[in-house]
C-alpha positions as CSV (number, residue, x, y, z in Angstrom):
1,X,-45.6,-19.8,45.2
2,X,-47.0,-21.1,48.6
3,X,-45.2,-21.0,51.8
4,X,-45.4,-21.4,55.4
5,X,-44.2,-19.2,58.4
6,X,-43.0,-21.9,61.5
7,X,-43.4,-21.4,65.2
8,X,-40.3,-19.4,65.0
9,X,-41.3,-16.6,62.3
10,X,-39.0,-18.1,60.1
11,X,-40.1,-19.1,56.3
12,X,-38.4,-21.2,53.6
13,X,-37.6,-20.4,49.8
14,X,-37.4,-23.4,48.0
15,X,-34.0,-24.5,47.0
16,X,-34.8,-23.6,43.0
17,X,-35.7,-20.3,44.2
18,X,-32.5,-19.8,46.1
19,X,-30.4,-21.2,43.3
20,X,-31.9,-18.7,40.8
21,X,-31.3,-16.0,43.2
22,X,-28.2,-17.1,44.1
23,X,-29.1,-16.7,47.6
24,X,-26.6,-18.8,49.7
25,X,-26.7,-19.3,54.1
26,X,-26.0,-16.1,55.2
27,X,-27.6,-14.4,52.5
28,X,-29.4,-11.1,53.5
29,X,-32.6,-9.9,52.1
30,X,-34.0,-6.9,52.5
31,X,-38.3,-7.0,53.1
32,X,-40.3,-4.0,52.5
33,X,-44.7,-3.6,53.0
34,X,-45.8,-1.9,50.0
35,X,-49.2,-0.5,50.4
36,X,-52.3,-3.3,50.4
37,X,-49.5,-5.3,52.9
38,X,-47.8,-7.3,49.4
39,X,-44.1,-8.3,51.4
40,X,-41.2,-8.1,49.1
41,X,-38.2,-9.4,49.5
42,X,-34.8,-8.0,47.7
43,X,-31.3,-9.3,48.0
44,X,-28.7,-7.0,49.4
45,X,-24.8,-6.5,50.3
46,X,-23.6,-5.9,53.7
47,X,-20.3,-4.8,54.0
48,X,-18.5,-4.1,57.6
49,X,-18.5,-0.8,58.6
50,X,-14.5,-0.6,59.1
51,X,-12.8,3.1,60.1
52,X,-9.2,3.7,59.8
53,X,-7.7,7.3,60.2
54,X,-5.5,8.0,57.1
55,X,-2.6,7.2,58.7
56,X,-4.0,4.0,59.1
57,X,-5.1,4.0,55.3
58,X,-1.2,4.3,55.0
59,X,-0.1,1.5,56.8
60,X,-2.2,-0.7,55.5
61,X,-1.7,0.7,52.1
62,X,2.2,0.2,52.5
63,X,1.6,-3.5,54.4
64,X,-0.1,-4.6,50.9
65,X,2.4,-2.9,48.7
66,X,5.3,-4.6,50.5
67,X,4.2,-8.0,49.4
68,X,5.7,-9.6,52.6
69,X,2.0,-11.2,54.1
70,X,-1.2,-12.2,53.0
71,X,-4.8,-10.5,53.9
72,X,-7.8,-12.7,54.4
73,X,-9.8,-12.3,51.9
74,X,-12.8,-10.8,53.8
75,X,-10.7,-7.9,54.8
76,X,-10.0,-7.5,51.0
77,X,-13.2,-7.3,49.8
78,X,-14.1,-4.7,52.9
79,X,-10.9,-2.0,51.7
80,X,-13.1,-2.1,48.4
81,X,-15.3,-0.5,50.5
82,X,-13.3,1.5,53.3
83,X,-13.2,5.2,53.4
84,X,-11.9,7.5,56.0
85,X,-13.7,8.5,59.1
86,X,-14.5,12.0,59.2
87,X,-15.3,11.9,63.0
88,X,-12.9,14.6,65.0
89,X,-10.7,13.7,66.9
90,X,-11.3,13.5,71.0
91,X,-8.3,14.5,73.0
């Protein structure tokens, strides 16, 4: 498959080739250089990087329990994802 780089560095998939892929706006892909300089491109996941102490875990874990108020969904998905910070603590 042919394709062009604009002024801007930017390239196009096709819209066929997105579909497949299910590559939407806002997709991210990750590029590698393998050796020879072949690019390849691979779909990836990016969650936020969101740190709650556990006492914060708790809250939120008792605010969803409690059934009394809605999360957006994009927080949601991200507490699939949370864990704890380890950092210490600065007084």
């Amino acid at each position: 498959m042919l394709i062009t780089i604009d002024k801007r560095g930017s390239i196009n998939l096709p819209a066929r080739l997105r579909k497949e892929l299910g590559l939407k706006n806002g997709s991210y892909l990750d590029l590698a250089v393998a050796e020879g300089g072949t690019i390849m491109l691979h779909p990836v996941s990016i969650y936020r990087n969101l740190r709650l102490n556990d006492k914060g875990l708790a809250k939120l874990q008792e605010a969803r329990e409690s059934g009394t108020g809605t999360l957006p969904n994009w927080f949601v998905e991200d507490m699939k994802n949370a864990k704890t910070g380890t950092e210490p603590k600065i007084s």
